[in-house]
C-alpha positions in Angstrom: 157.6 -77.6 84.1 156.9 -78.2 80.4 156.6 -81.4 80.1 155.1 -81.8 83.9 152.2 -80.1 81.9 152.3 -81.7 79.2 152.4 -85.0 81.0 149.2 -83.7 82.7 147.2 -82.8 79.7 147.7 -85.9 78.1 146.7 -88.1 81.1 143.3 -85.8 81.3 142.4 -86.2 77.8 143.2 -89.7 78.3 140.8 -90.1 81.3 138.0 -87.9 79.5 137.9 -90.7 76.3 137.9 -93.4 79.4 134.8 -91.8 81.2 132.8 -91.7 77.7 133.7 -94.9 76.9 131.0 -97.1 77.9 128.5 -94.8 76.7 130.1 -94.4 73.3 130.6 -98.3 72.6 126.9 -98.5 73.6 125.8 -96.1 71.0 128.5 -97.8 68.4 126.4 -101.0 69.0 123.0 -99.9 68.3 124.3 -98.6 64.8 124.1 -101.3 61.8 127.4 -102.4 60.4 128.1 -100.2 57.4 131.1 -98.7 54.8 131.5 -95.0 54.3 133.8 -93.3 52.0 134.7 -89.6 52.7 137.0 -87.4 50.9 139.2 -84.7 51.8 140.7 -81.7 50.0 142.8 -79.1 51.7 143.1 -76.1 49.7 144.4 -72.4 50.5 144.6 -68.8 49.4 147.6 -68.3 49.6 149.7 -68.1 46.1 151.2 -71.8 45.1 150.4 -73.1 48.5 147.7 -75.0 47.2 149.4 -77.2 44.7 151.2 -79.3 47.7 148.1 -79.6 50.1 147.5 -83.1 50.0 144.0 -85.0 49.2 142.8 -88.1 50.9 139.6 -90.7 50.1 138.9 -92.2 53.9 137.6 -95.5 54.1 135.5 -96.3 57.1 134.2 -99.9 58.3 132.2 -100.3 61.1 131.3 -103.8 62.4 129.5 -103.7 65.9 132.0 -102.0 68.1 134.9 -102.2 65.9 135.7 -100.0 63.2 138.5 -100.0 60.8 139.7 -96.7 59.0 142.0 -96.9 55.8 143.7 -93.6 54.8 146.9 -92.3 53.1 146.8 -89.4 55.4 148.5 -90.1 58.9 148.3 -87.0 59.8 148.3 -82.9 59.0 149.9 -81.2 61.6 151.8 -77.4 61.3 151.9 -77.4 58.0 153.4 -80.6 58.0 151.3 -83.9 56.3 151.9 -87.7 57.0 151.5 -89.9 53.9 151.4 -94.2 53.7 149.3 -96.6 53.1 147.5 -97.2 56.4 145.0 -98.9 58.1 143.5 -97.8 61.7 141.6 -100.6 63.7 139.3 -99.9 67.0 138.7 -102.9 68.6 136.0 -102.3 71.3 135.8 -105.7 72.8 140.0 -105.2 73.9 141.1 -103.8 76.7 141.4 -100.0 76.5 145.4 -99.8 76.4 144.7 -102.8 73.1 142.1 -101.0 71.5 143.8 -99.1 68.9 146.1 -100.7 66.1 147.7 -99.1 62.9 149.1 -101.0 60.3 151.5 -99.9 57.8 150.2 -101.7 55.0 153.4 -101.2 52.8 156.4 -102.2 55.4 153.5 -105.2 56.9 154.5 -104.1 60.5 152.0 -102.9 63.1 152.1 -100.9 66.1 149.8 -100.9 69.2 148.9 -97.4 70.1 150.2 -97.2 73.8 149.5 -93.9 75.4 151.7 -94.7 78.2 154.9 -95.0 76.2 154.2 -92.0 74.8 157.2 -89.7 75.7 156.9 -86.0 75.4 160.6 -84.9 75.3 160.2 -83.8 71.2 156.6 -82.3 71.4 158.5 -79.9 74.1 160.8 -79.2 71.9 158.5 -78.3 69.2 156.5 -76.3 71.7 159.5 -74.2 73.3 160.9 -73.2 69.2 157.5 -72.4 68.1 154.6 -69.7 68.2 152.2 -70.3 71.1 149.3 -70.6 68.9 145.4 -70.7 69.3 142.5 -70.9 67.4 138.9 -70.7 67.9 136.2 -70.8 65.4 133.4 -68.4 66.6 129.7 -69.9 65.7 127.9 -66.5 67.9 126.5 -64.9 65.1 126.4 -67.6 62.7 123.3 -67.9 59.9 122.6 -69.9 57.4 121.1 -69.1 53.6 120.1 -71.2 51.3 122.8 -71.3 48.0 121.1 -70.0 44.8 122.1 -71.2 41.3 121.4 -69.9 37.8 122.2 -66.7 36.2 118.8 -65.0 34.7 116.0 -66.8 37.0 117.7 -67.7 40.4 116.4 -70.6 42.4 117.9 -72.3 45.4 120.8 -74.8 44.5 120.4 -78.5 45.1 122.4 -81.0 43.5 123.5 -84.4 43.8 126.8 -85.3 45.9 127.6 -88.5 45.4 124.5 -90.8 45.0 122.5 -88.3 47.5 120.4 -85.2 46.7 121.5 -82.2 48.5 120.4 -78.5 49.5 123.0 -76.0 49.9 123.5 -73.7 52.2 126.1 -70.5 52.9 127.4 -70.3 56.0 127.4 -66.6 57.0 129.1 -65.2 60.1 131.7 -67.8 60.6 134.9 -66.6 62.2 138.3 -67.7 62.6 140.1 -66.0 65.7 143.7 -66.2 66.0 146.1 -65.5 68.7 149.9 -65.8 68.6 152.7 -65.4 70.6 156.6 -65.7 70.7 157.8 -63.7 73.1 160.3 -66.9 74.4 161.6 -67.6 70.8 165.1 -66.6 70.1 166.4 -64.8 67.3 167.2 -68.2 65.2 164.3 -69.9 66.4 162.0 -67.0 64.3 164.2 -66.9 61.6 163.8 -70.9 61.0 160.3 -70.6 61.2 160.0 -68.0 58.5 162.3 -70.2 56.4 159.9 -72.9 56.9 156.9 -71.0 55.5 158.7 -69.5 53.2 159.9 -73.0 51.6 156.5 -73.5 51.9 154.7 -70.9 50.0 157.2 -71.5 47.1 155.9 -75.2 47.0 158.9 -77.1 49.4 158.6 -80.2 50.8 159.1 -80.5 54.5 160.3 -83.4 54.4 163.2 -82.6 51.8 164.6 -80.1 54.0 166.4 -80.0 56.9 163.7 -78.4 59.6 164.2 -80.5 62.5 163.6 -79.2 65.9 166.4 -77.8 68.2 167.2 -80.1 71.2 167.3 -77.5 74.0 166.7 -78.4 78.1 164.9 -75.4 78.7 163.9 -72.1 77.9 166.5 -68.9 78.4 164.9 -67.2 81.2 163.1 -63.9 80.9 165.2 -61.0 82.5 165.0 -60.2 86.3 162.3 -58.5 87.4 162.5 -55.4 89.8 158.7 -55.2 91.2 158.4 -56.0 94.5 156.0 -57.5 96.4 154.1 -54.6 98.1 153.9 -53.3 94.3 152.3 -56.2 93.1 149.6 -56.5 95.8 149.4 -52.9 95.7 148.1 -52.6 92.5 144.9 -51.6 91.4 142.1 -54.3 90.7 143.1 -55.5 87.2 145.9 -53.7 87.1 149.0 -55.7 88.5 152.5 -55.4 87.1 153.2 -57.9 84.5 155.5 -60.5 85.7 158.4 -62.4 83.1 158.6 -61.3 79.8 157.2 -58.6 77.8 154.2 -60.3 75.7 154.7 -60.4 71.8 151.3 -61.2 71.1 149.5 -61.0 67.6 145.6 -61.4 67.0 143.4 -61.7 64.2 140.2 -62.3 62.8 139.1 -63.9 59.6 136.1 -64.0 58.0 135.4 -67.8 56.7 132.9 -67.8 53.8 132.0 -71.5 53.7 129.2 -73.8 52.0 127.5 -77.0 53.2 125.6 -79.6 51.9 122.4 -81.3 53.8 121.0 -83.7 52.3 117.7 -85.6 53.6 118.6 -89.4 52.2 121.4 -89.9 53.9 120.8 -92.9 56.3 123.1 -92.2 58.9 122.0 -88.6 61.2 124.7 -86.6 62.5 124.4 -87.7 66.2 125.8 -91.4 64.6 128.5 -89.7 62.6 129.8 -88.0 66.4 129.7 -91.4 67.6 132.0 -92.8 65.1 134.4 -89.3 65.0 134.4 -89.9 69.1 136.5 -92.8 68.4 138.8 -91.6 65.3 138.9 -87.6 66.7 142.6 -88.2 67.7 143.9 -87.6 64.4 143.7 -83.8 63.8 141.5 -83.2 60.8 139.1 -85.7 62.0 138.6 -83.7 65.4 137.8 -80.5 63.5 135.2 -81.8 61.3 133.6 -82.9 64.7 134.0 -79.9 66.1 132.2 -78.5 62.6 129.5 -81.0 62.8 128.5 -80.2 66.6 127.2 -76.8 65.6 123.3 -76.7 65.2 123.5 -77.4 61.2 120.2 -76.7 58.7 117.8 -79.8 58.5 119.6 -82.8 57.3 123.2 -84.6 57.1 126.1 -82.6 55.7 127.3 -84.9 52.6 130.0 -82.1 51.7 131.0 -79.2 53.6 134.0 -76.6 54.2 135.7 -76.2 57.2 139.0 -74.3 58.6 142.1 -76.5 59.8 144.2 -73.4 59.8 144.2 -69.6 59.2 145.3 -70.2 56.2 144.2 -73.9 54.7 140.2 -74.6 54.9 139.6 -78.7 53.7 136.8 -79.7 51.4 135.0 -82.7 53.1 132.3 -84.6 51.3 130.4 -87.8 52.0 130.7 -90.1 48.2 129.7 -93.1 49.5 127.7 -95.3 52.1 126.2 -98.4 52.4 125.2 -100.6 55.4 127.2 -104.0 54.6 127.9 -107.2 56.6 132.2 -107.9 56.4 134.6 -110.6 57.5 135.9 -109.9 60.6 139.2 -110.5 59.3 139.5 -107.0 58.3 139.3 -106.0 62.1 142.4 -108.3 63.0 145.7 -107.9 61.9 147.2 -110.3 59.1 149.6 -113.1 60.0 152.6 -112.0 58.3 152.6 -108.4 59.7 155.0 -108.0 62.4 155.1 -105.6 65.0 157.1 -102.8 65.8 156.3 -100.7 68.9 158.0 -97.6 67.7 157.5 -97.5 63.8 155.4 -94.9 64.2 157.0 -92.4 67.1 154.6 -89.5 66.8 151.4 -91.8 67.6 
């Protein structure tokens, strides 16, 4: 059931990018060619936590409807980052199952990104030995001040990021609401978990430890229940029995005190920047500074900005270069000597 679901999820998301893709490579074509340098740093509150969150300097190339993205950052997923030397190309002249390349610069091997040989047997396991989590960033009552600076005559703060002046904002009324659950966890499945963030908090290294998920076929099923039928349909309007197990649900909200950037040189506006995060948005990170950007922002293009990626991590992201540049095409194809392997990379 699981995986039927998963299997399901996948192929709408799938079909979603597929409807919006004429429109998007449309909109990448009207754009000039250009190279923009973004860099991200993930930092926390939580004691020594900070000192392993990785940094990354993005490299974006766009060249009419392709666009290449060098990064050491694969991916940041549950606490758990993805380092190498990388290289992702969009090709939006190939066919969609073609489209998307990554090349391990390091090893020289290459893997076509093939959402039909994607095979969800160890995401389920992941998701049956781990928290049903959600998060949502609430934007309802969000405001915006301009950022002051000095200490005996206050003014509001602008300052260069980069090569671009910038006015800065606070970003008031942000929250982070959090819901958990783990009422289908077993005993050992909670107490790896906590081993897990507690390896983490002391400054461990995932992948130095011995965390991997436990192959299981399916779930241990919730005791039997005695409610009948007449009960159930019996009940009061909003008021039926609760059917399977007991919830073990936790919620929260957090405050997120953030600051952004807007600066009025920047030549690209934030409509372009969607368009070009549309076609990169399936790596994590990436899809929650989209999400960040989508909100109705102060005048101007946000060359730096903070935004959550957990309830616990926020990431730094700020805009230190662009230029609109003519390159080879070369750097949208993939070099001679690489050689491909179609599972070198099993989690994409």
């Amino acid at each position: 059931m699981i995986t039927a679901l998963l299997r399901k999820l996948k192929q709408q998301s799938r079909e979603t990018v597929e409807d919006k893709r004429p429109k998007l490579l449309k909109a990448l074509k009207e754009l000039g060619d250009f190279y923009l340098e973004l860099h991200w740093d993930f930092q926390s509150w939580v004691p020594l936590l900070s000192r392993i969150l990785p940094s990354d300097v993005c490299k974006i190339y766009k060249q009419d409807i392709n666009i290449r993205l060098d990064t050491t950052l694969i991916d940041f997923t549950d606490m758990k980052c993805q380092r190498g030397d990388l290289s992702f190309i969009f090709n939006g002249s190939a066919a969609p199952s073609e489209s998307f390349v990554v090349l391990d610069n390091k090893q020289k091997v290459y893997q076509r990104i093939h959402h039909e040989r994607w095979r969800p047997e160890e995401e389920v396991d992941i998701l049956m030995s781990s928290d049903v989590y959600s998060a949502t960033l609430s934007t309802k009552s969000i405001t915006f001040s301009r950022a002051q600076s000095g200490w005996l005559f206050r003014e509001d703060k602008t300052e260069r990021v980069g090569t671009f002046l910038a006015d800065f904002y606070s970003v008031n009324g942000l929250v982070l609401e959090s819901r958990k659950r783990r009422e289908h966890l077993s005993e050992e499945d909670i107490l790896r978990n906590k081993a897990i963030m507690e390896s983490l908090s002391k400054g461990g290294n995932l992948s130095e430890q011995n965390f991997e998920s436990s192959r299981r076929q399916s779930l241990t099923p919730p005791t039997p229940n005695t409610i009948t039928w007449e009960e159930y349909i019996s009940a009061d309007n909003g008021k039926a029995p609760h059917l399977g197990r007991e919830l073990v649900c936790k919620e929260s909200k957090k405050n997120f005190k953030a600051t952004i950037a807007m600066s009025q040189d920047f030549p690209l506006c934030i409509e372009s920047l969607l368009n070009v995060l549309e076609v990169i948005a399936p790596f994590k990170h990436f899809n929650k500074l989209r999400e960040f950007v989508q909100m109705k922002l102060p005048p101007g293009f946000p060359v730096k900005l903070d935004i959550p990626v957990f309830p616990t991590i926020t990431a730094t992201v700020t805009f230190q270069e662009f230029r609109y540049d003519d390159f080879d095409q070369s750097i949208f194809t993939i070099p001679k000597d690489y050689k491909e392997d179609p599972s070198h990379f099993p989690d994409l």
